[in-house]
Every structure is written in C-alpha cells, then in structure tokens.
C-alpha positions as CSV (number, residue, x, y, z in Angstrom):
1,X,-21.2,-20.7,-8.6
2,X,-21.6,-24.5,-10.2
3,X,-24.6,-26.0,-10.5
4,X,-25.5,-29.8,-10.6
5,X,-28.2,-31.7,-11.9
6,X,-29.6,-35.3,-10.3
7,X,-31.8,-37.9,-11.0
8,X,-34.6,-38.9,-8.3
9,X,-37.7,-40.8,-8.9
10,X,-41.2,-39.1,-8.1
11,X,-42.0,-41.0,-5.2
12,X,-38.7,-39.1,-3.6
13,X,-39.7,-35.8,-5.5
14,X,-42.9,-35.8,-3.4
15,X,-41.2,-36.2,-0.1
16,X,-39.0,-34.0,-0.9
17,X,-40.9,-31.4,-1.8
18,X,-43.8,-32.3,1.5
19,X,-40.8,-32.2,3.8
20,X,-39.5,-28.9,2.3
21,X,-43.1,-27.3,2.4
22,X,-43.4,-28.7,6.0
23,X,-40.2,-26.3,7.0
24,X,-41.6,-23.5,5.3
25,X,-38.4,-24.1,2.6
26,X,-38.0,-24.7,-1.2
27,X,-37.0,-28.3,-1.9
28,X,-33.6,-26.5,-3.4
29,X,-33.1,-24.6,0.0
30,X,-33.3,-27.5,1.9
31,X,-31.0,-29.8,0.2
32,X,-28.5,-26.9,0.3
33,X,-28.8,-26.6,4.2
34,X,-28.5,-30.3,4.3
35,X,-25.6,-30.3,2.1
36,X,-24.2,-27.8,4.0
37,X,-24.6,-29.6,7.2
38,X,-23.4,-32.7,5.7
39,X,-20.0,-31.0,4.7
40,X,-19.7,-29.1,7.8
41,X,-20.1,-32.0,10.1
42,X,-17.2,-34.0,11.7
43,X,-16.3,-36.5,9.0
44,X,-17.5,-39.6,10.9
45,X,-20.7,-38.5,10.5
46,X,-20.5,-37.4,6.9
47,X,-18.8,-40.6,6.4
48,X,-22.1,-42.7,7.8
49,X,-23.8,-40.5,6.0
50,X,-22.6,-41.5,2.7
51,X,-22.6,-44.5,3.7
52,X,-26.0,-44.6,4.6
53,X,-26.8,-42.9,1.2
54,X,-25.0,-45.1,-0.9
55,X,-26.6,-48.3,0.5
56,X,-30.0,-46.7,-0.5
57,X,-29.2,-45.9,-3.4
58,X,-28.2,-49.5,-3.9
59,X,-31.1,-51.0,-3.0
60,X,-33.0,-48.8,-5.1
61,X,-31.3,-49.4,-8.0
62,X,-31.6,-53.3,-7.2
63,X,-35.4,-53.0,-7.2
64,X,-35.3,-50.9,-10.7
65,X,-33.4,-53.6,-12.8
C-alpha cells in the first residue's frame, strides 16, 4: 500500500480533526472514506469536486503570499 504525505494549515487540522471526532472517526479514516467516495462517484461529481478543491486551494494560497 502507498502512502502520501500533505500540507494543511492548523486552522484546517482542527476542523479536521473536530469533524472526524464528531463521526466517531480518526481524521485518517475519514479522509479515506471521503477519498473513496470521491473516486467512486460518477465523474461529474468528482470533477466539481476537484474543481471545487482546487479553487480553495487557490484562494488560500492568494491570502498566504
């Protein structure tokens, strides 16, 4: 099995990890369902999805510089 590493500020650590604790998950178990769900969905969604990411991630990286 691979592993992979990312970046995330704290501020999105904490949510994370409150929306984890709040389904009775680990933070690592829920991105895996939500990965999985991503990648299992029809690929218009997974497509807004990324989308959707990716213009966060954006703006985010806007406000750092």
């Amino acid at each position: 099995m691979a592993s992979i590493t990312i970046e995330i500020q704290d501020e999105q650590l904490q949510k994370l990890q409150e929306l984890a604790s709040s389904q009775g998950l680990s933070p690592e178990k829920l991105l895996k369902t939500s990965l999985n769900t991503l990648l299992n969905s029809p690929e218009t969604k997974m497509t807004r999805a990324m989308d959707y990411v990716l213009e966060k991630s954006a703006e985010l990286y806007r406000r750092l510089e």
